[in-house]
C-alpha positions as CSV (number, residue, x, y, z in Angstrom):
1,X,-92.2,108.0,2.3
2,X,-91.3,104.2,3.5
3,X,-94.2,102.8,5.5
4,X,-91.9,102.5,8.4
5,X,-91.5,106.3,8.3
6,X,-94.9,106.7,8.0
7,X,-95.6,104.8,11.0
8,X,-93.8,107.1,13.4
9,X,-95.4,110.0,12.8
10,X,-98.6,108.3,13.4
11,X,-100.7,107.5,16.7
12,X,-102.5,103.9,16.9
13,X,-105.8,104.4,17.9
14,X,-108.1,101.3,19.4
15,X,-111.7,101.5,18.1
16,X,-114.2,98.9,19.9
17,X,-117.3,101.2,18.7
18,X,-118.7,101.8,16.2
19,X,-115.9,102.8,14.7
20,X,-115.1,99.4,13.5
21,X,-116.9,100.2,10.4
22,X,-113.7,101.6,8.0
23,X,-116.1,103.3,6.0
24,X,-117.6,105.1,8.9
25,X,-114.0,105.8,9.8
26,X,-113.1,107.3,5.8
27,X,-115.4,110.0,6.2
28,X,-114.7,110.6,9.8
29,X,-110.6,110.7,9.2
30,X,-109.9,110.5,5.6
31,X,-106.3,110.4,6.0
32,X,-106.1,107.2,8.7
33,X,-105.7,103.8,8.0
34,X,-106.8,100.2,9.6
35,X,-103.8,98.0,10.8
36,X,-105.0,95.4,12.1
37,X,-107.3,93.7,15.1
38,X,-106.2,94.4,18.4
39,X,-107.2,93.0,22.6
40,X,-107.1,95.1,25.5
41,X,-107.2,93.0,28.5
42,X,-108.5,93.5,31.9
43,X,-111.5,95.4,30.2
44,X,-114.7,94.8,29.5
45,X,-117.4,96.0,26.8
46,X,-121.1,97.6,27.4
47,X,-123.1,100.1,26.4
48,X,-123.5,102.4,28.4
49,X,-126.3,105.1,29.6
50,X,-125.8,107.2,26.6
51,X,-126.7,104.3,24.4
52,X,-122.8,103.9,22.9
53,X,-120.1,101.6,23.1
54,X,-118.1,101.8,26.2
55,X,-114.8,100.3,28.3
56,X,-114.8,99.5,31.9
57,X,-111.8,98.2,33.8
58,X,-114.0,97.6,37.3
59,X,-111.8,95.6,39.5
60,X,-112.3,92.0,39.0
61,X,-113.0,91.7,42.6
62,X,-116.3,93.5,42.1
63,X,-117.4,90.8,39.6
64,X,-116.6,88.3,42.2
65,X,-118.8,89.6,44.7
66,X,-121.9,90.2,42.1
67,X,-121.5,86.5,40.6
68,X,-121.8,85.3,44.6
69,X,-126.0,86.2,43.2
70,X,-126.0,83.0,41.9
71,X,-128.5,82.3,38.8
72,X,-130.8,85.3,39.6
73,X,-128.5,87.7,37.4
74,X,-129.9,85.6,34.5
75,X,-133.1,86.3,34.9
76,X,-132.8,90.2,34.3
77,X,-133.0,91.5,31.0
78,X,-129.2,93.2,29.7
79,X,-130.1,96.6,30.8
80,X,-130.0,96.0,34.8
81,X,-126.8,94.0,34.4
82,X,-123.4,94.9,36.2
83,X,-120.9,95.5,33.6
84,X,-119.1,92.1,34.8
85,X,-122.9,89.8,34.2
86,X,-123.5,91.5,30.8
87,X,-119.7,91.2,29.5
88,X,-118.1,88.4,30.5
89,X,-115.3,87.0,28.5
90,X,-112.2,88.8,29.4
91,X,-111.1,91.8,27.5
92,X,-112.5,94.0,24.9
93,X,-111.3,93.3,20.7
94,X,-111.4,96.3,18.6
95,X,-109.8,97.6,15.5
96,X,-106.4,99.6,15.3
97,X,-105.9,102.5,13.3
98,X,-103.1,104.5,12.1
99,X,-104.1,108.2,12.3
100,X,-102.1,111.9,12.1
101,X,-102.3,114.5,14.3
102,X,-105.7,116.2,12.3
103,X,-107.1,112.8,12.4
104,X,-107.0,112.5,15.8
105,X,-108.4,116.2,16.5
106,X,-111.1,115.1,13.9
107,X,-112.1,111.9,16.4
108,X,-112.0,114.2,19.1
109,X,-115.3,115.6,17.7
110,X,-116.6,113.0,17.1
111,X,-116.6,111.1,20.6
112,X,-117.3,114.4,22.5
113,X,-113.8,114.8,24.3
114,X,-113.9,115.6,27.1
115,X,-117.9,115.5,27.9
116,X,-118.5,112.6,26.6
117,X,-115.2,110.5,26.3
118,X,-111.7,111.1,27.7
119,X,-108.7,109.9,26.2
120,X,-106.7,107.2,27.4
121,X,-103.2,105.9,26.6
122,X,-103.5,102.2,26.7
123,X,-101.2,99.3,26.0
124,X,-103.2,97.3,23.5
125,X,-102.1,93.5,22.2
126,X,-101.9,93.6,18.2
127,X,-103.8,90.0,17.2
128,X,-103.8,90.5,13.4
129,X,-101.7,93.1,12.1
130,X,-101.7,94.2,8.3
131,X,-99.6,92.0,5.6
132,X,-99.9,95.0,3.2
133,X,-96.9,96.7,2.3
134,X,-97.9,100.1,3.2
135,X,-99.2,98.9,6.5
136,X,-96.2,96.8,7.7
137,X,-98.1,95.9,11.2
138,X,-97.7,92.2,11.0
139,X,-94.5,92.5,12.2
140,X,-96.0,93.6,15.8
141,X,-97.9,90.9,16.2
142,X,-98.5,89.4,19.9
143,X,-97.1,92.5,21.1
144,X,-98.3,95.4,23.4
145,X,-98.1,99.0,21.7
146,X,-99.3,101.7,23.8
147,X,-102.5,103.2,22.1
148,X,-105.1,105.9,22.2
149,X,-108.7,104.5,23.4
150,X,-112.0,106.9,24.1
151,X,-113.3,105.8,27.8
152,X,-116.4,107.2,29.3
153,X,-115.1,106.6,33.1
154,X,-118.0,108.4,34.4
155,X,-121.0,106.3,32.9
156,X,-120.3,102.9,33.0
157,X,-123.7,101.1,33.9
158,X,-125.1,98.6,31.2
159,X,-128.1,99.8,29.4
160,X,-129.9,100.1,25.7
161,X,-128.2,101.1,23.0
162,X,-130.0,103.8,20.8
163,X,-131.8,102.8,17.8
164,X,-129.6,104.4,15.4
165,X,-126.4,103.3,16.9
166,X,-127.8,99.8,16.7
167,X,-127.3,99.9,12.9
168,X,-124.0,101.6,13.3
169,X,-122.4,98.9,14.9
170,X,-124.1,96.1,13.0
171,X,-122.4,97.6,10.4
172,X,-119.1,97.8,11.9
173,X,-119.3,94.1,13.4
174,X,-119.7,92.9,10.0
175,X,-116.9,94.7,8.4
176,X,-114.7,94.1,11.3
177,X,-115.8,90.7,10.3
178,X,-115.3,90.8,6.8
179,X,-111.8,92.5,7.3
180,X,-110.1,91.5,10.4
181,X,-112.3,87.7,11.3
182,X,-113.1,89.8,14.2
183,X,-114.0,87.1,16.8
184,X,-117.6,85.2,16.0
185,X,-117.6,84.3,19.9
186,X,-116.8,87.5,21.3
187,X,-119.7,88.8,19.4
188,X,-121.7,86.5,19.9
189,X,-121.1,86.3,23.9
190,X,-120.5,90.0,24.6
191,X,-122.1,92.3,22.1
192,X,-125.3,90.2,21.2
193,X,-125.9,91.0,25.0
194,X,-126.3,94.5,23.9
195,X,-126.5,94.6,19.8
196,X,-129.6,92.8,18.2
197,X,-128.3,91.3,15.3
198,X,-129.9,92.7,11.5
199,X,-133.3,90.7,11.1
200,X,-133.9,92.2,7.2
């Protein structure tokens, strides 16, 4: 099967969790693949109230009114921030996978569809697509391919991660990292807020 075959008769899915580890991903979906980095704009990156990685697409107006505070917001610690204060550069950068159908159903599971996550179709940007030849993404490059994303659009108040999920993503930051140059600022200016970096 040509990879361009192989491609339609898979769904791009948009991981900004802790599924930016790929190993975390191989045993979670065996048969899916990483493509590339992607951005969705006009969304922005917190954890939530269950202590997990979430997306919030609060109207930009919102933020405007908030930041009218002045410096006071920097006093508080992350936890008591608006989603707008504690994620501030615009949009959300994440990883993009290739799954099938039983890969998909298998993620599912995982993010608690439809208790804890729903599913969303989302047009995300491809920044760094794959230059492999069975993952022929480069060629979409700068361009917007509609693409599943997990959204919690009922808890989206900023607050502590859990412990355990703390190591999760450190793990997945540096992979993404490693893999992908996932963005040193946008870690550094939006997840820090949120994700203590590894001290041993």
């Amino acid at each position: 099967m040509s990879a361009t075959q192989d491609t339609t008769q898979r769904k791009l899915y948009f991981a900004y969790g802790s599924n930016l580890s790929c190993s975390q991903m191989r045993t979670r979906c065996p048969t899916a693949y990483p493509v590339g980095l992607g951005h969705l704009r006009g969304w922005t990156w917190i954890i939530n109230e269950r202590g997990f990685a979430n997306i919030s697409n609060t109207p930009a107006e919102a933020a405007s009114d908030e930041q009218a505070a002045g410096n006071e917001q920097a006093a508080k610690p992350y936890h008591d921030l608006t989603v707008q204060q504690a994620s501030a550069p615009a949009g959300v950068y994440g990883v993009l996978y290739a799954l099938l159908p039983a890969d998909e159903a298998q993620l599912d599971v995982h993010e608690g569809v439809p208790t804890a996550y729903e599913k969303a179709a989302l047009d995300v940007e491809v920044v760094r697509g794959s230059t492999s030849q069975a993952m022929t993404y480069n060629e979409y490059e700068q361009q917007l391919l509609p693409t599943l994303v997990y959204v919690d659009y009922q808890r989206v108040k900023a607050d502590w991660p859990r412990s355990e999920y703390v190591e999760r993503m450190n793990r997945g930051i540096a992979e993404a990292r490693r893999d992908w140059d996932f963005p040193d600022c946008y870690v550094d200016q939006v997840m820090r807020n949120f994700i203590p970096e590894k001290t041993s």
